[in-house]
N, CA, C and O atoms as a Maestro MAE file, in Angstrom:
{
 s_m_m2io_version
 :::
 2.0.0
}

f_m_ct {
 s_m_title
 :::
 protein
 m_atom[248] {
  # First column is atom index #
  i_m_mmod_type
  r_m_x_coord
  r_m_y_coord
  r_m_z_coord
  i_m_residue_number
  s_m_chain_name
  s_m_pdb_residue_name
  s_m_pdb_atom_name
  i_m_atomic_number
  :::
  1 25 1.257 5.242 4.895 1 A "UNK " " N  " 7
  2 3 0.113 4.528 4.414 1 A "UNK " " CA " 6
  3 2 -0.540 5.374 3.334 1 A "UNK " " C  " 6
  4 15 -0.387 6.586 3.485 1 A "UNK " " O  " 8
  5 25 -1.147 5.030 2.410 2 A "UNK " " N  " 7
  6 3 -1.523 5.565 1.016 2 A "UNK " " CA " 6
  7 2 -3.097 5.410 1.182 2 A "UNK " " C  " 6
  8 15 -3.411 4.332 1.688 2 A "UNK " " O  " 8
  9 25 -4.197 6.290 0.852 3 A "UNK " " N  " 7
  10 3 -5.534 5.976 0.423 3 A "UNK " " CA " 6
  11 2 -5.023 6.081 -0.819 3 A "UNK " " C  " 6
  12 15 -4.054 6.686 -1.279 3 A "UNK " " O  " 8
  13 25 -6.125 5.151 -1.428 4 A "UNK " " N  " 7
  14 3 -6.507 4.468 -2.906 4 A "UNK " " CA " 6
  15 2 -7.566 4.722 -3.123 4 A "UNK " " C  " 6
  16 15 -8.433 4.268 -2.376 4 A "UNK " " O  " 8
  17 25 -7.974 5.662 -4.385 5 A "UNK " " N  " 7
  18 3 -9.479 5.349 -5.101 5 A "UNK " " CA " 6
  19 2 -9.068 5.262 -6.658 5 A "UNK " " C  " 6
  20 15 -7.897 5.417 -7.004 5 A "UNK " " O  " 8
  21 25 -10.124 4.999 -7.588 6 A "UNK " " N  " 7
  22 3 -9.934 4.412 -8.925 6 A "UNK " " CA " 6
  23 2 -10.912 5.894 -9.315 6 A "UNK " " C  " 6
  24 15 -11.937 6.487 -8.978 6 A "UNK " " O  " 8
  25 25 -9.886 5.956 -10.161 7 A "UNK " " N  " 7
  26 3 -10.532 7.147 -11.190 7 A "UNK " " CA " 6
  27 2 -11.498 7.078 -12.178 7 A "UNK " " C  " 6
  28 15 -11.352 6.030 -12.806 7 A "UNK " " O  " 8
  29 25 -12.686 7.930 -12.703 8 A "UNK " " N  " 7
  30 3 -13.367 7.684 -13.889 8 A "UNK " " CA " 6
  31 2 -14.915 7.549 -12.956 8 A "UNK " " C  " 6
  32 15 -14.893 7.828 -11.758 8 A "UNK " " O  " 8
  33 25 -16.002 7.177 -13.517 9 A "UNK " " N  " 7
  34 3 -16.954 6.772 -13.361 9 A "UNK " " CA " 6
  35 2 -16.808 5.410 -13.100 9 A "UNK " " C  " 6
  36 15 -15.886 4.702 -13.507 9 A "UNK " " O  " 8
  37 25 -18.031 4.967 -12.198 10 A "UNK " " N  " 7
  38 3 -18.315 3.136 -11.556 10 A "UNK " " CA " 6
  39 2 -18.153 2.569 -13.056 10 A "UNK " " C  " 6
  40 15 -17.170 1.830 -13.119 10 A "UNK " " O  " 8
  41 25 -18.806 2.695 -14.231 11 A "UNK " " N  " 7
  42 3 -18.902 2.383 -15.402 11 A "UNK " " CA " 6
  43 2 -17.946 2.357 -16.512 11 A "UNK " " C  " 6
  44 15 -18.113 1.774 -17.583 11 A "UNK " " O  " 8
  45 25 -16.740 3.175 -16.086 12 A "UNK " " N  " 7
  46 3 -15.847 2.902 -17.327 12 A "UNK " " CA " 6
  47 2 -14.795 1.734 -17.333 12 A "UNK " " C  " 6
  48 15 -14.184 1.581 -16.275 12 A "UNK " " O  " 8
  49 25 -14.674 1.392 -17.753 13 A "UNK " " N  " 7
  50 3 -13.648 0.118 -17.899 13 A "UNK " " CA " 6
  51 2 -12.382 0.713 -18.017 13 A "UNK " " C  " 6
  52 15 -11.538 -0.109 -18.374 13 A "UNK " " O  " 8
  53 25 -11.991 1.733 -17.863 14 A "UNK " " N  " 7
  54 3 -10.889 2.478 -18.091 14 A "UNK " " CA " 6
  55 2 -10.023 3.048 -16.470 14 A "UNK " " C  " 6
  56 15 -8.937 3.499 -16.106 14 A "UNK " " O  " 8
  57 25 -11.225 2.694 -15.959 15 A "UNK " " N  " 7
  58 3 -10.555 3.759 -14.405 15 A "UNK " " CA " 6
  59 2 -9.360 2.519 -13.819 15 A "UNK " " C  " 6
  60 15 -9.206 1.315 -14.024 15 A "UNK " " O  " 8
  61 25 -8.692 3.511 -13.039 16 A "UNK " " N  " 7
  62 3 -7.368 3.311 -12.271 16 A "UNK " " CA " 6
  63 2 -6.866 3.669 -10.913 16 A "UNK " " C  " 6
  64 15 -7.190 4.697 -10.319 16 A "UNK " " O  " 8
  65 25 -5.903 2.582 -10.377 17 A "UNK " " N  " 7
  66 3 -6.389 3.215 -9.005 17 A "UNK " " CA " 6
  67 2 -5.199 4.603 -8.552 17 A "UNK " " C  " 6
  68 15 -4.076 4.496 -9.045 17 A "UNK " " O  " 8
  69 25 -5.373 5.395 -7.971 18 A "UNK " " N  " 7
  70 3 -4.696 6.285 -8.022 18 A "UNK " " CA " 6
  71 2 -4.599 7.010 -6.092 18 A "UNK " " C  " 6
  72 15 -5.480 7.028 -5.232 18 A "UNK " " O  " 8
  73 25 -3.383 7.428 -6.048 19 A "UNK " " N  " 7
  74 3 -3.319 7.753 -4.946 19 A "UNK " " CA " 6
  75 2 -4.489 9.043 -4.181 19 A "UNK " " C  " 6
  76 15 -4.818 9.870 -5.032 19 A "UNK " " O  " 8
  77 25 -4.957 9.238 -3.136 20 A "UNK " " N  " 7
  78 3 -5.484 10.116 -3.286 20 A "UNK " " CA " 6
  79 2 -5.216 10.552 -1.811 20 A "UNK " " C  " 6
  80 15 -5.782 11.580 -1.439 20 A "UNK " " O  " 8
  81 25 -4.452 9.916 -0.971 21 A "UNK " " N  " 7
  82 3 -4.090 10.522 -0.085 21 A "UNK " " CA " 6
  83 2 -2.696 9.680 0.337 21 A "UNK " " C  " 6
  84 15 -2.467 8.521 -0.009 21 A "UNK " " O  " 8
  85 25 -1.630 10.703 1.338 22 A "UNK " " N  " 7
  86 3 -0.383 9.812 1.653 22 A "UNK " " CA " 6
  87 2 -0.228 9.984 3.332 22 A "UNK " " C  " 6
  88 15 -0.285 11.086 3.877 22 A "UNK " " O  " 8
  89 25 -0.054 8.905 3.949 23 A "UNK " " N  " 7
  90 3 0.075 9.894 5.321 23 A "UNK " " CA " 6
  91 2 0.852 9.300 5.982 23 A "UNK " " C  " 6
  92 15 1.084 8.124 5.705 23 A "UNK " " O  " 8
  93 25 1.374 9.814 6.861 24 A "UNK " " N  " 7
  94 3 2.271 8.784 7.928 24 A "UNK " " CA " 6
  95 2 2.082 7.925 8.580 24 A "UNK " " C  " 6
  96 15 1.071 7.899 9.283 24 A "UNK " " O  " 8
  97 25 3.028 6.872 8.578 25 A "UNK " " N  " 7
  98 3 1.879 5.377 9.262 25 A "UNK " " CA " 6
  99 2 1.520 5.455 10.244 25 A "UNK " " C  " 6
  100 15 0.683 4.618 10.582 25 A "UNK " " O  " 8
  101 25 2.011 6.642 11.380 26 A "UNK " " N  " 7
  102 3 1.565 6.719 12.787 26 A "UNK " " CA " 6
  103 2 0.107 7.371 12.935 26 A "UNK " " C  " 6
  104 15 -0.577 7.529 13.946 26 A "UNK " " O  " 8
  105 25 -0.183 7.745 11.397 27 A "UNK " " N  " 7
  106 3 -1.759 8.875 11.492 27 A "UNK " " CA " 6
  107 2 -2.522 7.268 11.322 27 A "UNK " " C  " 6
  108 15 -3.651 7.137 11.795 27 A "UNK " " O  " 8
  109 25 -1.957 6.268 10.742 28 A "UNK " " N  " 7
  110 3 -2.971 5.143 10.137 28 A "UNK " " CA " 6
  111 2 -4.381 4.468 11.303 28 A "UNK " " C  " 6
  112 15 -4.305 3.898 12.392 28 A "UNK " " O  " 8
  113 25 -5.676 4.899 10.377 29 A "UNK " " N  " 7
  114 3 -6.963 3.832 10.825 29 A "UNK " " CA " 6
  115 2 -6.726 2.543 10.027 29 A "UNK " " C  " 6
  116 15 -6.128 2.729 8.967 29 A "UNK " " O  " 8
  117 25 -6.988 1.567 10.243 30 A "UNK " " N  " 7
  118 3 -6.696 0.235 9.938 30 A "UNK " " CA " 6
  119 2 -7.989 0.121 8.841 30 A "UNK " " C  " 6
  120 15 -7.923 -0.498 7.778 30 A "UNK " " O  " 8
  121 25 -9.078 0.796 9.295 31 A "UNK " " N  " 7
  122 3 -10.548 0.601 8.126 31 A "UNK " " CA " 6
  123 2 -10.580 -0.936 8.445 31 A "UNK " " C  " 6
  124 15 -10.598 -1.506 9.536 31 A "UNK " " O  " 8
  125 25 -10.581 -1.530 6.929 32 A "UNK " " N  " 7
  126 3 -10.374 -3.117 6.618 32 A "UNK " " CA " 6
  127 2 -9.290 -4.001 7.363 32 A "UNK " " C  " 6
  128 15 -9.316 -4.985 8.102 32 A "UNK " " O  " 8
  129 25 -8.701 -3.498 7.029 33 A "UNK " " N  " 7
  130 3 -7.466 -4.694 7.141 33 A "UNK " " CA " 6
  131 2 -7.035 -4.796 8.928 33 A "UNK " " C  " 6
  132 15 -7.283 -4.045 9.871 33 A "UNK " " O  " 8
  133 25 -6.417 -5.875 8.838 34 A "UNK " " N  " 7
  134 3 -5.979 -6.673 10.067 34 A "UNK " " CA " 6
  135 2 -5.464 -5.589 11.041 34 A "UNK " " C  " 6
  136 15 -4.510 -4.878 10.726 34 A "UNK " " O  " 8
  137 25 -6.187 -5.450 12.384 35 A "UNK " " N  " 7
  138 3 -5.604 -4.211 13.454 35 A "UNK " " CA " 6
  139 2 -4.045 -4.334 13.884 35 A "UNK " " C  " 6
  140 15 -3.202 -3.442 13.991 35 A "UNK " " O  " 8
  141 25 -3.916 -6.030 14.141 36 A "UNK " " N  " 7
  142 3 -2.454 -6.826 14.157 36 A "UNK " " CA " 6
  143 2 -1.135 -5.999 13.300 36 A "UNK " " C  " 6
  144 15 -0.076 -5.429 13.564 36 A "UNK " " O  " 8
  145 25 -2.029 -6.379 12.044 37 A "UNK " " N  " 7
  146 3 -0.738 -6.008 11.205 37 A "UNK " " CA " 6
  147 2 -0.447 -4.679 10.852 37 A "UNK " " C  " 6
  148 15 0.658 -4.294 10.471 37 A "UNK " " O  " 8
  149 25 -1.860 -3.700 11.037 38 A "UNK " " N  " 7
  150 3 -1.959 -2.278 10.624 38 A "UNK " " CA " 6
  151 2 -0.695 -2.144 11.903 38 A "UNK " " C  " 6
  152 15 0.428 -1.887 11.469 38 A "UNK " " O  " 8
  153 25 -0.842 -2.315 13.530 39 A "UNK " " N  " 7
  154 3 -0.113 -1.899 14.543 39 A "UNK " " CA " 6
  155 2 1.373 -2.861 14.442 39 A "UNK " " C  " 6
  156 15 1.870 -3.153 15.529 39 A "UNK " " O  " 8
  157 25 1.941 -3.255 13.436 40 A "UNK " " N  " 7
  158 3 2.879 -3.598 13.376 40 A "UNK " " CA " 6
  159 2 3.689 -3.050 12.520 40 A "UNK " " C  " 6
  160 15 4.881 -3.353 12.464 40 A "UNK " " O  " 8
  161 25 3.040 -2.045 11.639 41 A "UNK " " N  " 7
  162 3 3.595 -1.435 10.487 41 A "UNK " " CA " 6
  163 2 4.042 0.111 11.394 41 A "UNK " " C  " 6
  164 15 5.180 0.576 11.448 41 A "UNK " " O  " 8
  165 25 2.939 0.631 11.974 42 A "UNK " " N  " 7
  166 3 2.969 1.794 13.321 42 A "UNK " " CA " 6
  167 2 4.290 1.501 14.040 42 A "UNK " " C  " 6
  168 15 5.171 2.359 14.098 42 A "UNK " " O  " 8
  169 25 4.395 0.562 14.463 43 A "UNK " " N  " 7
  170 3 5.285 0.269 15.605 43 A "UNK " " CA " 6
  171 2 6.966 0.256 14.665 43 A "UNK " " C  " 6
  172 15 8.069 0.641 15.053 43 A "UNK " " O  " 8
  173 25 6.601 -0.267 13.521 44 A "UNK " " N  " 7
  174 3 8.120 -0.223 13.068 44 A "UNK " " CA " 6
  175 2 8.241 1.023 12.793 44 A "UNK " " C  " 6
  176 15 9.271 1.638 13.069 44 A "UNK " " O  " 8
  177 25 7.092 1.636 12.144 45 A "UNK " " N  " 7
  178 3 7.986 3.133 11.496 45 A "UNK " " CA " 6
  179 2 8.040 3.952 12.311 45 A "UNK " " C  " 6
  180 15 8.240 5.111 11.946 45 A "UNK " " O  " 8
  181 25 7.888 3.662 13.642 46 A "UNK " " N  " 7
  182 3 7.819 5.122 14.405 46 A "UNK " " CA " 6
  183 2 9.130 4.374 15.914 46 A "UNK " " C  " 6
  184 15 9.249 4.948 16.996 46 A "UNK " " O  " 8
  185 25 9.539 3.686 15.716 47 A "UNK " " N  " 7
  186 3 10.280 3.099 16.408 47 A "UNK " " CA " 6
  187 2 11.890 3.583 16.645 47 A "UNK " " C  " 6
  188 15 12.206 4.577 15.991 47 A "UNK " " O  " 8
  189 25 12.705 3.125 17.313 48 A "UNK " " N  " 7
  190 3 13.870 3.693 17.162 48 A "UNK " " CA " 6
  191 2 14.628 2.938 16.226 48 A "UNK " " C  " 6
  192 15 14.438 1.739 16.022 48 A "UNK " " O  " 8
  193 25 16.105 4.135 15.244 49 A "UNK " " N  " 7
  194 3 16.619 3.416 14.342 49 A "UNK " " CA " 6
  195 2 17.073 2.490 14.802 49 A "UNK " " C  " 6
  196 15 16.845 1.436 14.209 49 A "UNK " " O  " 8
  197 25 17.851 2.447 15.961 50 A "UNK " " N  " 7
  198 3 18.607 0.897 16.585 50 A "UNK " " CA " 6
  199 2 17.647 -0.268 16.383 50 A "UNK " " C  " 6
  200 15 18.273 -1.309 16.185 50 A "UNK " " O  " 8
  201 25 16.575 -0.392 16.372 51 A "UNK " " N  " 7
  202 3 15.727 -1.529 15.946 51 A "UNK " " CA " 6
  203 2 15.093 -1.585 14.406 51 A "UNK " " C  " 6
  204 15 13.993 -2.061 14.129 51 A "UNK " " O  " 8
  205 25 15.799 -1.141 13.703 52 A "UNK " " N  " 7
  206 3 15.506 -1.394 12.224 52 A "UNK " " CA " 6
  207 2 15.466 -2.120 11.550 52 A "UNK " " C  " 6
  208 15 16.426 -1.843 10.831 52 A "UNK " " O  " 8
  209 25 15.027 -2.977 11.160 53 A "UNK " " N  " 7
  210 3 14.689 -4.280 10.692 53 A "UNK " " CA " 6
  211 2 15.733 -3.810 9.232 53 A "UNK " " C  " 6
  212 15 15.576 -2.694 8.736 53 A "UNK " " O  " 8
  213 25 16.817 -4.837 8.631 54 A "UNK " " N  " 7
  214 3 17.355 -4.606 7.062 54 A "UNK " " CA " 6
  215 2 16.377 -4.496 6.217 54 A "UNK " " C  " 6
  216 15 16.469 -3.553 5.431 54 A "UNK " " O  " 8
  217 25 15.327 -5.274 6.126 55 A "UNK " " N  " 7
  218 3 14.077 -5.155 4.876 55 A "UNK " " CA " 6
  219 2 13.649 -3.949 5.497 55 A "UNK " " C  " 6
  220 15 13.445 -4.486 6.586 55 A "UNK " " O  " 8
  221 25 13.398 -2.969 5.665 56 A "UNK " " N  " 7
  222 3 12.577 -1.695 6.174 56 A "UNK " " CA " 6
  223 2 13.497 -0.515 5.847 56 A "UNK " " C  " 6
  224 15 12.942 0.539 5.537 56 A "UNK " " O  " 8
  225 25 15.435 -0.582 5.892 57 A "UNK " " N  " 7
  226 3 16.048 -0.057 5.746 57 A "UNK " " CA " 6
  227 2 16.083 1.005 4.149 57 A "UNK " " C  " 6
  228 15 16.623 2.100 3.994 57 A "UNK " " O  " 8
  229 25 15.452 0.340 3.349 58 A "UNK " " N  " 7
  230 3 15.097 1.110 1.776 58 A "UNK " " CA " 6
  231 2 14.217 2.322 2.315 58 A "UNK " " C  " 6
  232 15 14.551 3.474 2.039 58 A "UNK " " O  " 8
  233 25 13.488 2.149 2.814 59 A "UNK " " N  " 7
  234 3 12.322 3.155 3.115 59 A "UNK " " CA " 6
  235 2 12.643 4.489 4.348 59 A "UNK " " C  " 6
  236 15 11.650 5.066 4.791 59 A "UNK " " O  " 8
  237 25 13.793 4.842 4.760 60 A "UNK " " N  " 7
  238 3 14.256 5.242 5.645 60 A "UNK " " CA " 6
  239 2 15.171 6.270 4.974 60 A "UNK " " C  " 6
  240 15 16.131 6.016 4.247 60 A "UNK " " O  " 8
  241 25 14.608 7.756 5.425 61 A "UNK " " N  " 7
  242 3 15.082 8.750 4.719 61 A "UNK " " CA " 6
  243 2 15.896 9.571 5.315 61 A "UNK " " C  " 6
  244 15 15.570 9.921 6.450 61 A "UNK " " O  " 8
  245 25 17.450 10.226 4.609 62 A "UNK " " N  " 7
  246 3 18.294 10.606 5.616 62 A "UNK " " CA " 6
  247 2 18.708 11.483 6.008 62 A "UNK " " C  " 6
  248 15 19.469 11.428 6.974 62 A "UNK " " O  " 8
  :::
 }
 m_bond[247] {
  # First column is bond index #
  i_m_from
  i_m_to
  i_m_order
  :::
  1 1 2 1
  2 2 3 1
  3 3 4 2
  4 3 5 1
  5 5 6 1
  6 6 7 1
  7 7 8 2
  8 7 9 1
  9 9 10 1
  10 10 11 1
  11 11 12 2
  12 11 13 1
  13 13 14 1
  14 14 15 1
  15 15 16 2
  16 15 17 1
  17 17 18 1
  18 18 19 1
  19 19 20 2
  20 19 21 1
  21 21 22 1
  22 22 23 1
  23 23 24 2
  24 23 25 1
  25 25 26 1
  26 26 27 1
  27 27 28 2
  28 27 29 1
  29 29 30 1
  30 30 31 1
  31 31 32 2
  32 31 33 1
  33 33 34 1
  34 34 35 1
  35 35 36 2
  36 35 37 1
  37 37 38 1
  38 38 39 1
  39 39 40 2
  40 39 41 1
  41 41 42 1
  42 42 43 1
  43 43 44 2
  44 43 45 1
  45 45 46 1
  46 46 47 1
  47 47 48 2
  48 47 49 1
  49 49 50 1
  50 50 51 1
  51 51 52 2
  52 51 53 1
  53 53 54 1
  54 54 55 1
  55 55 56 2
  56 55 57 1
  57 57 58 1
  58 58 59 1
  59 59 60 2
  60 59 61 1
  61 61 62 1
  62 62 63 1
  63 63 64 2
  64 63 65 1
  65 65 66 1
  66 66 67 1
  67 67 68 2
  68 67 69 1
  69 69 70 1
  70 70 71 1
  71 71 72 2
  72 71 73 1
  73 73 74 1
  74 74 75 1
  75 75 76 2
  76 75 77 1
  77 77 78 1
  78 78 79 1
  79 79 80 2
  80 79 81 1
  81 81 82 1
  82 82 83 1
  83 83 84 2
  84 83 85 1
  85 85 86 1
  86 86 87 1
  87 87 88 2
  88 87 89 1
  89 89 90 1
  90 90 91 1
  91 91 92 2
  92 91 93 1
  93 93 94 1
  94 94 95 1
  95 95 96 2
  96 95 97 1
  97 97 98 1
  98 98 99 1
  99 99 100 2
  100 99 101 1
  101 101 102 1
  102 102 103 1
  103 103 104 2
  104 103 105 1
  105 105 106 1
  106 106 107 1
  107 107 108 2
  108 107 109 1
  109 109 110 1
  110 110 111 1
  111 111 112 2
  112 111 113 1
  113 113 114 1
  114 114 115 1
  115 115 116 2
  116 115 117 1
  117 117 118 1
  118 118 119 1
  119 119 120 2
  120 119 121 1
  121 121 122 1
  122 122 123 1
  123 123 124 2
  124 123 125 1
  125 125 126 1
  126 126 127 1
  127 127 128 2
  128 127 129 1
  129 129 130 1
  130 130 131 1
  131 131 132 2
  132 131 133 1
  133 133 134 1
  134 134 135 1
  135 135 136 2
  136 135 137 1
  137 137 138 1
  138 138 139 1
  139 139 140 2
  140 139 141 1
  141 141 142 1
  142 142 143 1
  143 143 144 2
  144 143 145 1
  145 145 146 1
  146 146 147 1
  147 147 148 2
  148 147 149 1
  149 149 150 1
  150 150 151 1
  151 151 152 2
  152 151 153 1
  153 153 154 1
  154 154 155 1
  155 155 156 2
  156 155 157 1
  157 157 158 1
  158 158 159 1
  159 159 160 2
  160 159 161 1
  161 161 162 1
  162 162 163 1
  163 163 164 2
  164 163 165 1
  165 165 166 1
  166 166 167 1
  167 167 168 2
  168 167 169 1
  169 169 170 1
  170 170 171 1
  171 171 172 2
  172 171 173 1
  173 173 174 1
  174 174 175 1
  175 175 176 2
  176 175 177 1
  177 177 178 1
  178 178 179 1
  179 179 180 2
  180 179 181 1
  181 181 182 1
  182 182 183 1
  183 183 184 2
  184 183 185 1
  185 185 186 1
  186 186 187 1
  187 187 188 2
  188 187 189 1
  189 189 190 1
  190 190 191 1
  191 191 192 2
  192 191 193 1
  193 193 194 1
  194 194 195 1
  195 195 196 2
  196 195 197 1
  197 197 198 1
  198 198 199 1
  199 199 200 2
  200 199 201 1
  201 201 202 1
  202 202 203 1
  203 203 204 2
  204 203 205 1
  205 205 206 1
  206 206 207 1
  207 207 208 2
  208 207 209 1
  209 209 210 1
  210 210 211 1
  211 211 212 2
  212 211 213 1
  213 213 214 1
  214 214 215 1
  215 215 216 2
  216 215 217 1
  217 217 218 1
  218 218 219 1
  219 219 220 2
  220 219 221 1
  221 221 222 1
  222 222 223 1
  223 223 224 2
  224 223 225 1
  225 225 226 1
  226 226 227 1
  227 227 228 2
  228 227 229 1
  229 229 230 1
  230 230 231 1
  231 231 232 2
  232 231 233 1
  233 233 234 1
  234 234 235 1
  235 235 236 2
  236 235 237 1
  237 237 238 1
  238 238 239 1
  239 239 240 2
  240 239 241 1
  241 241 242 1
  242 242 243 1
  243 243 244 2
  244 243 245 1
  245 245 246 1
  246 246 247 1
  247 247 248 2
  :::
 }
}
């Protein structure tokens, strides 16, 4: 899971959003978004490979 903040001052029309933190999805607080789906993202990446979903398989390092 990635934190996001936008660079620059509230005021510039120029800022961008930029990573500012990276962490493992098992460290993830949900904050905003859906607890459902935050604990469904947890559950796949920390799961065993025998249950690997093919779409998830890109992200899986060897």
């Amino acid at each position: 899971m990635l934190d996001i903040g936008l660079t620059g001052p509230p005021a510039d029309p120029r800022r961008r959003p930029a990573v500012v933190e990276a962490n493992l999805a098992w460290f993830t607080e949900p904050y905003q978004s859906d607890p459902d789906r935050a604990l469904e993202v947890i559950l796949r990446a920390a799961g065993p490979r025998a249950d690997l979903r093919g779409r998830d398989a890109r992200f899986v390092r060897g």
